[in-house]
mmCIF file of the N, C-alpha and C atoms, coordinates in Angstrom:
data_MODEL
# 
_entry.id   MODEL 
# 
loop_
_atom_site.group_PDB 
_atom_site.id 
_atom_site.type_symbol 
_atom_site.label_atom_id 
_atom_site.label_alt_id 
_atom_site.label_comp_id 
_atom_site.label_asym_id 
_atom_site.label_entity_id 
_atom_site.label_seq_id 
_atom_site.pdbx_PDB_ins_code 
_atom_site.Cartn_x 
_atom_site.Cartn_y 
_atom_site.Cartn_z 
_atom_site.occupancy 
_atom_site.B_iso_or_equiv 
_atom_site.pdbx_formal_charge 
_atom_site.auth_seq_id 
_atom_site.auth_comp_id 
_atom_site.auth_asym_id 
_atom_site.auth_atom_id 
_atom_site.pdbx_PDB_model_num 
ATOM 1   N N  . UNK A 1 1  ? 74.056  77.549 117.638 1.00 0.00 ? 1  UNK A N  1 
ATOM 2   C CA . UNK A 1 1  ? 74.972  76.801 116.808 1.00 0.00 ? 1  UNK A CA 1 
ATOM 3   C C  . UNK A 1 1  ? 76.110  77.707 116.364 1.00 0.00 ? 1  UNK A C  1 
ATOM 4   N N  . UNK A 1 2  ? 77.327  77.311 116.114 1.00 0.00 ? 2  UNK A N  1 
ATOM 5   C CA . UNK A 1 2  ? 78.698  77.910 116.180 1.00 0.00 ? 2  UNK A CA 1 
ATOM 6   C C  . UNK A 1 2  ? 79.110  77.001 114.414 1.00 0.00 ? 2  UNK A C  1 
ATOM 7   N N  . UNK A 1 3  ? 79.399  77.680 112.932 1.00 0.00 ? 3  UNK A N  1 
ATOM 8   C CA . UNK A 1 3  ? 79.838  77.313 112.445 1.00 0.00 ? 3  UNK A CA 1 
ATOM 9   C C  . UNK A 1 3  ? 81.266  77.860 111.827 1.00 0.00 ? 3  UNK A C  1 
ATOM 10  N N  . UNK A 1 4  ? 81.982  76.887 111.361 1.00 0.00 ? 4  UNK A N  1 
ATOM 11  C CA . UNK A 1 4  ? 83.631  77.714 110.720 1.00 0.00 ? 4  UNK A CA 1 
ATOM 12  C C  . UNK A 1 4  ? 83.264  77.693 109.285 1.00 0.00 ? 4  UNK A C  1 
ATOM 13  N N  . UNK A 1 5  ? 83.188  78.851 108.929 1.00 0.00 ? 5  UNK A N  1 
ATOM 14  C CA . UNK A 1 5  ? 83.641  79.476 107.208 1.00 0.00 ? 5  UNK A CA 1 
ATOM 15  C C  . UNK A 1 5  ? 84.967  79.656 106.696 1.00 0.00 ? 5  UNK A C  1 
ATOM 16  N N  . UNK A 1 6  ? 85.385  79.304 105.783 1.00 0.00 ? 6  UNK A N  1 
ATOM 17  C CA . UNK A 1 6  ? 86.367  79.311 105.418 1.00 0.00 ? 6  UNK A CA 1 
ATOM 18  C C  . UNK A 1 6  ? 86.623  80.105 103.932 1.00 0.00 ? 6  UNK A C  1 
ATOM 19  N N  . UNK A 1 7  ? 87.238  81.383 103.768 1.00 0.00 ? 7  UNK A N  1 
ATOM 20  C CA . UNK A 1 7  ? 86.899  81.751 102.642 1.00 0.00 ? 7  UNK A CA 1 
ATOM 21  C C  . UNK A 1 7  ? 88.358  82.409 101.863 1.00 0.00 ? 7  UNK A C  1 
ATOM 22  N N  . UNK A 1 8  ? 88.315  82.115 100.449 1.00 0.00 ? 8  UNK A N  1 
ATOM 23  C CA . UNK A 1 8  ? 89.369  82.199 99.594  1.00 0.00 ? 8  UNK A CA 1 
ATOM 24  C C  . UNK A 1 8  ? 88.955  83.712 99.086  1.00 0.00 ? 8  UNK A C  1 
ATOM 25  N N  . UNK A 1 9  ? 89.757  84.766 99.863  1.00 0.00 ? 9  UNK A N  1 
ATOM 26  C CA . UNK A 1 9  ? 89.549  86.350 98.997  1.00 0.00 ? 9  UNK A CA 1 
ATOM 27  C C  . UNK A 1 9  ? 90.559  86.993 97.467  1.00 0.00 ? 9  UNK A C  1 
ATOM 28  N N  . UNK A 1 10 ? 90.415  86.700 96.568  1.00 0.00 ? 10 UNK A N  1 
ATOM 29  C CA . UNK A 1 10 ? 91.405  87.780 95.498  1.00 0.00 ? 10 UNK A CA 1 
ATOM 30  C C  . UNK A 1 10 ? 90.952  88.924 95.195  1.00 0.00 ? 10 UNK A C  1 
ATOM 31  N N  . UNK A 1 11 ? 91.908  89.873 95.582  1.00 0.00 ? 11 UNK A N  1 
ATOM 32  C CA . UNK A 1 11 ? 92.166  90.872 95.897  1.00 0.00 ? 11 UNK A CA 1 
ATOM 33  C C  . UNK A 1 11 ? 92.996  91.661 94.757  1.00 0.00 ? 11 UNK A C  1 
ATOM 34  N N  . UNK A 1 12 ? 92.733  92.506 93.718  1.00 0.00 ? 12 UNK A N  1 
ATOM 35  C CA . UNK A 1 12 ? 93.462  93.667 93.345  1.00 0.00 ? 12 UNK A CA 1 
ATOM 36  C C  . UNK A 1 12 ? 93.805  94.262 93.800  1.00 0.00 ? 12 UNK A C  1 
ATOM 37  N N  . UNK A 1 13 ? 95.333  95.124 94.155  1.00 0.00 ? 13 UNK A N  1 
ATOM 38  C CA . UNK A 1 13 ? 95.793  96.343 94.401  1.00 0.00 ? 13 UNK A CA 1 
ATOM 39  C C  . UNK A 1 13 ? 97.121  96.876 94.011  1.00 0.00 ? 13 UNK A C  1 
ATOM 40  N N  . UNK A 1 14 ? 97.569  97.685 93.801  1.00 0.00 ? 14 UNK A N  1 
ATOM 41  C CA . UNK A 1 14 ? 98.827  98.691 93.861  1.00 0.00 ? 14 UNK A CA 1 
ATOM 42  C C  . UNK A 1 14 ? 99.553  97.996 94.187  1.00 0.00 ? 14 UNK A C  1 
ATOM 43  N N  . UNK A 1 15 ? 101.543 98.071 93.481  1.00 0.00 ? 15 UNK A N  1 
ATOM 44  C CA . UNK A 1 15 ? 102.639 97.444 94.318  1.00 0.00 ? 15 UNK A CA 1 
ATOM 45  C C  . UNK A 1 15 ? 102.584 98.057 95.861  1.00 0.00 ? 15 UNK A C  1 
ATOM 46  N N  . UNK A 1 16 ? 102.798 99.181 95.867  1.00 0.00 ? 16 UNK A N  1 
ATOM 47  C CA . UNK A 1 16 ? 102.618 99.877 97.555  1.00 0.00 ? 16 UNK A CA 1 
ATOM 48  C C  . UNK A 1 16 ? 101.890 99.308 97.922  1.00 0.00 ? 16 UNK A C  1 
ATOM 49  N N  . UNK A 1 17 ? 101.060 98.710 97.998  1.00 0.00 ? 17 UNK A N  1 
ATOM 50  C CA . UNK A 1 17 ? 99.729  98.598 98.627  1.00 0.00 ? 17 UNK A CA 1 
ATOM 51  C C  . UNK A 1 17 ? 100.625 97.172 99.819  1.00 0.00 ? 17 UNK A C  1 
ATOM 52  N N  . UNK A 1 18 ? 100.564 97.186 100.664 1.00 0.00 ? 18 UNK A N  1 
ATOM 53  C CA . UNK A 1 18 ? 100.607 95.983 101.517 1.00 0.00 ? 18 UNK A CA 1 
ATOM 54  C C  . UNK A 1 18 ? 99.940  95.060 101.392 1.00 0.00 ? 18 UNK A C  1 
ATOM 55  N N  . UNK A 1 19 ? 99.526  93.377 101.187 1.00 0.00 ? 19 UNK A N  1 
ATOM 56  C CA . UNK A 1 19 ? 98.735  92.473 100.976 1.00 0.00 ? 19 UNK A CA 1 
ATOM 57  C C  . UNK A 1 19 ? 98.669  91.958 102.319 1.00 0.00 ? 19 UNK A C  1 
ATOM 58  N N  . UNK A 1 20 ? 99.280  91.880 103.361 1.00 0.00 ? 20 UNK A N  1 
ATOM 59  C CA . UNK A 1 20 ? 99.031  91.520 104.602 1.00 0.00 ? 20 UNK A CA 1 
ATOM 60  C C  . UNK A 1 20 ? 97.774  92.896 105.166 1.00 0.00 ? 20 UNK A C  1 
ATOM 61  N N  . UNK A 1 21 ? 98.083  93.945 105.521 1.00 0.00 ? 21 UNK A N  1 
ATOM 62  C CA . UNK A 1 21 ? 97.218  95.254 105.766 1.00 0.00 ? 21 UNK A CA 1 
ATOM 63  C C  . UNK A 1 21 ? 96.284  95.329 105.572 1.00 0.00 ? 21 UNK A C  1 
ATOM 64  N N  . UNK A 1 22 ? 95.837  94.871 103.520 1.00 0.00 ? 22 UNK A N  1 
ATOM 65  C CA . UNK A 1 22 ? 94.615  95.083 103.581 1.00 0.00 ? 22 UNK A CA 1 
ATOM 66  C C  . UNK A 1 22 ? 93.798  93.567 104.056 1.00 0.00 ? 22 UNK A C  1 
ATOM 67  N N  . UNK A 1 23 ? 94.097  92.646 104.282 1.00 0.00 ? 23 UNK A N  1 
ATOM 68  C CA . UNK A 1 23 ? 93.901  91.469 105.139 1.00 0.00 ? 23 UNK A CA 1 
ATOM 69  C C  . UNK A 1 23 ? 93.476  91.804 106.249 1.00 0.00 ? 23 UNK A C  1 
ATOM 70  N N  . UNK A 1 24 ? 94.057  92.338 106.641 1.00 0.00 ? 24 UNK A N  1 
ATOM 71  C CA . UNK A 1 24 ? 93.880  92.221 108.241 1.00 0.00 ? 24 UNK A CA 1 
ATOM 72  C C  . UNK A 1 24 ? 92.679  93.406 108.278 1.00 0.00 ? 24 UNK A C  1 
ATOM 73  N N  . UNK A 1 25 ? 92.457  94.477 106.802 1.00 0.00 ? 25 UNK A N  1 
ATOM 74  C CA . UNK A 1 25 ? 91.500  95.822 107.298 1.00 0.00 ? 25 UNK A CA 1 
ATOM 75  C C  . UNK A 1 25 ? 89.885  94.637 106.663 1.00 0.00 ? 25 UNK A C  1 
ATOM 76  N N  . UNK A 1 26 ? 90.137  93.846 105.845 1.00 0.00 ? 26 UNK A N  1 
ATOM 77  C CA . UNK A 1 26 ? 88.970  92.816 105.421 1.00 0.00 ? 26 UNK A CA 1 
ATOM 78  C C  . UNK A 1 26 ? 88.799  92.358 106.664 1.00 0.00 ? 26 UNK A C  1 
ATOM 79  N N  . UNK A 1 27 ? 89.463  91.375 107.307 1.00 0.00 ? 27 UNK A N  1 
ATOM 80  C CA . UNK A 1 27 ? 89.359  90.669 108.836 1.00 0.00 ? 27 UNK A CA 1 
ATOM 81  C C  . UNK A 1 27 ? 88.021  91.866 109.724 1.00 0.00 ? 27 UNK A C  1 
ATOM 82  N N  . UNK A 1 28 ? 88.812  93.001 109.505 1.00 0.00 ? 28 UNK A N  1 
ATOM 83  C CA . UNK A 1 28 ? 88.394  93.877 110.943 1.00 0.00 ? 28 UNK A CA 1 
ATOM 84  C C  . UNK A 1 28 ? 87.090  94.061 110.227 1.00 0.00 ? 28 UNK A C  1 
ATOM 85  N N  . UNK A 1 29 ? 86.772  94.477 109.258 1.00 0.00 ? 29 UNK A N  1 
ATOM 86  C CA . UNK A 1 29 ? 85.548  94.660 108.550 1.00 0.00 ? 29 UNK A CA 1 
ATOM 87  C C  . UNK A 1 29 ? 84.447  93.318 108.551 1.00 0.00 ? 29 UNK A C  1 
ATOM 88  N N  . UNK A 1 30 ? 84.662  92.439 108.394 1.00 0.00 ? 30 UNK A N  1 
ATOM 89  C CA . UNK A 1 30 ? 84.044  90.966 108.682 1.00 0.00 ? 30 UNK A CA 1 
ATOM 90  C C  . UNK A 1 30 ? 83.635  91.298 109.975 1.00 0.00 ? 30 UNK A C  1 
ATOM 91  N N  . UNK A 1 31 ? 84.477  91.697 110.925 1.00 0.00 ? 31 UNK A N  1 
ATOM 92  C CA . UNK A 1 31 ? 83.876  91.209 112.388 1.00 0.00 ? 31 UNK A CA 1 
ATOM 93  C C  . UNK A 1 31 ? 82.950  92.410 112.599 1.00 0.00 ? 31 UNK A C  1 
ATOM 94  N N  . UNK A 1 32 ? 82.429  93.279 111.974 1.00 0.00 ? 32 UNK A N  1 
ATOM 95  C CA . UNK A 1 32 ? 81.394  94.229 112.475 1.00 0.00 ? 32 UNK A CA 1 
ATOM 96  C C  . UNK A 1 32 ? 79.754  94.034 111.582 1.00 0.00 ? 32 UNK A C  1 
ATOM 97  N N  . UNK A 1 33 ? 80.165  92.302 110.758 1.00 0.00 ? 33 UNK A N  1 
ATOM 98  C CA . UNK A 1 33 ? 78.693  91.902 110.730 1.00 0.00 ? 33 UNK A CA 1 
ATOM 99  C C  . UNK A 1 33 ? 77.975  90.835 111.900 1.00 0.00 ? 33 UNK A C  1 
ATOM 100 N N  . UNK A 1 34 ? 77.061  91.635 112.018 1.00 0.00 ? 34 UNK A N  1 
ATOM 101 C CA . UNK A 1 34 ? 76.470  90.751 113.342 1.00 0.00 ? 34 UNK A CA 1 
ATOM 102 C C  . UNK A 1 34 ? 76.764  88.978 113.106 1.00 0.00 ? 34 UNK A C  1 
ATOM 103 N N  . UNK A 1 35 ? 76.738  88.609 114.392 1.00 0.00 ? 35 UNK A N  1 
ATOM 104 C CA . UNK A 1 35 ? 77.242  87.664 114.912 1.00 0.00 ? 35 UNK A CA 1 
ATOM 105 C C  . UNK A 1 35 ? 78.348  86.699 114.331 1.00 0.00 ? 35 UNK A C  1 
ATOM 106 N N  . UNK A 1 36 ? 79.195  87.552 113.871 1.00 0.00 ? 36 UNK A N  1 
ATOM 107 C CA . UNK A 1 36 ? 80.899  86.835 113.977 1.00 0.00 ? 36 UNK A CA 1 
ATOM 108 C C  . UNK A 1 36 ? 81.542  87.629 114.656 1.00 0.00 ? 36 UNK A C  1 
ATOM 109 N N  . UNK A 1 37 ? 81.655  86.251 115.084 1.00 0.00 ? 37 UNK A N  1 
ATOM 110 C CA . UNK A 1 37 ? 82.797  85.720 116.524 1.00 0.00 ? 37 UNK A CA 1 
ATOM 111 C C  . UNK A 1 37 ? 84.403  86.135 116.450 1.00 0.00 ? 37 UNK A C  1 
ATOM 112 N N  . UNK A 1 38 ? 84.765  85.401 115.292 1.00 0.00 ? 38 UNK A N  1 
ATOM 113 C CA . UNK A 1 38 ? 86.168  85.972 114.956 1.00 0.00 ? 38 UNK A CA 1 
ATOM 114 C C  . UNK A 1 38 ? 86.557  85.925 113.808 1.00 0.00 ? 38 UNK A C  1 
ATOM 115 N N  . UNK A 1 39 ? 87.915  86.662 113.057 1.00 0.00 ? 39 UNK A N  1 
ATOM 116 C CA . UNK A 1 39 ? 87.796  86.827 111.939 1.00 0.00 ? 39 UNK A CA 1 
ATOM 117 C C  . UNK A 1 39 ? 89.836  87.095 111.468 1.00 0.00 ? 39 UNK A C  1 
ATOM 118 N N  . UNK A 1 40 ? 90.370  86.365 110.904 1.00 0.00 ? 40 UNK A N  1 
ATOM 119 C CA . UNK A 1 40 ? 91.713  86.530 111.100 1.00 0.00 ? 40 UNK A CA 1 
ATOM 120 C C  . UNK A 1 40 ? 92.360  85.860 109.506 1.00 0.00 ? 40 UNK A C  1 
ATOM 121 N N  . UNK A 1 41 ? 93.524  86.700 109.646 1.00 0.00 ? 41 UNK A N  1 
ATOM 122 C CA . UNK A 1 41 ? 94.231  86.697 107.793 1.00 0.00 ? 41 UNK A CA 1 
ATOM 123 C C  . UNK A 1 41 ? 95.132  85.044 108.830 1.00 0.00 ? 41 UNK A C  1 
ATOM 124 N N  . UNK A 1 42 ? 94.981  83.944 107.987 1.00 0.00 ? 42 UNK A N  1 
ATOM 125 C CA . UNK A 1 42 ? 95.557  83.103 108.601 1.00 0.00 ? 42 UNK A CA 1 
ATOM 126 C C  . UNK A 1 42 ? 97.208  83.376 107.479 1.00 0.00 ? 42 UNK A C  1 
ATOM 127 N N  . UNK A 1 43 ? 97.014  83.503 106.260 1.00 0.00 ? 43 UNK A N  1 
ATOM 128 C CA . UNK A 1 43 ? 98.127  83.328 105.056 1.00 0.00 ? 43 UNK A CA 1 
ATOM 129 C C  . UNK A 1 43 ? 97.882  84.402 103.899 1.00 0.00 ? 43 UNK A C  1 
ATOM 130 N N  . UNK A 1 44 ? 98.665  84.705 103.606 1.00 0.00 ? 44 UNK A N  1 
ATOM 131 C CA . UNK A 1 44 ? 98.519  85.503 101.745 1.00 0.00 ? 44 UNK A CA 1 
ATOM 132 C C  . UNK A 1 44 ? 99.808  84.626 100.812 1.00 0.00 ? 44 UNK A C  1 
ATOM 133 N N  . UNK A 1 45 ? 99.185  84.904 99.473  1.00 0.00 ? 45 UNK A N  1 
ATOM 134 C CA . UNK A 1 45 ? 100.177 84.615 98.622  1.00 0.00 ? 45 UNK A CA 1 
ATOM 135 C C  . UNK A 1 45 ? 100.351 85.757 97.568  1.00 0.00 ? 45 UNK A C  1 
ATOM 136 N N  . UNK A 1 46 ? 100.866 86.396 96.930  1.00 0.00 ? 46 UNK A N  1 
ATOM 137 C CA . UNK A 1 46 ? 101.111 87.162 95.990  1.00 0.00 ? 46 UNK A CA 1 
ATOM 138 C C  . UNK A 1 46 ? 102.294 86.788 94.608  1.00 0.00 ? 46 UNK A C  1 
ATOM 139 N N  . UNK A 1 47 ? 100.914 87.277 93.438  1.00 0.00 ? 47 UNK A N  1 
ATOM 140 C CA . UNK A 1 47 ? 101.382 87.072 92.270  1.00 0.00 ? 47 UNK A CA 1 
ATOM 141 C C  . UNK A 1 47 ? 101.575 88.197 91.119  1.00 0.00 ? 47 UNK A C  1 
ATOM 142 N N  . UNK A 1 48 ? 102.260 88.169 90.204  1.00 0.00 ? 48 UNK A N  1 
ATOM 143 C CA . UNK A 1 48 ? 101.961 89.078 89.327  1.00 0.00 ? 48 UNK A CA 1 
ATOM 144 C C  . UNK A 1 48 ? 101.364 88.399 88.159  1.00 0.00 ? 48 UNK A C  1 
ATOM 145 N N  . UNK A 1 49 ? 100.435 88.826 87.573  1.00 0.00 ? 49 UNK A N  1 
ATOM 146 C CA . UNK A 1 49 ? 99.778  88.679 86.257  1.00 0.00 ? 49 UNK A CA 1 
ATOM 147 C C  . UNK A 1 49 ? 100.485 89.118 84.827  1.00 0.00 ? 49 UNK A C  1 
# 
């Protein structure tokens, strides 16, 4: 069986910090738990508090 997860991440970090980058280093990290298939930053939004 093949299911789609869909998941909402908030994220703290630094102005420097890139919000796409660390997306995509979460993505790459997801895909090295056994059996997912694929794993991809579809969108970000960024706010200040």
């Amino acid at each position: 069986m093949r299911s789609d997860l869909f998941f909402k991440v908030e994220i703290e970090h630094e102005p420097e910090e890139n919000p796409k980058a660390l997306g995509h280093e979460i993505a790459r990290q997801i895909l090295k738990v056994y059996g997912v298939r694929s794993a991809e930053l579809s969108s970000f939004t960024t706010s200040e508090e």
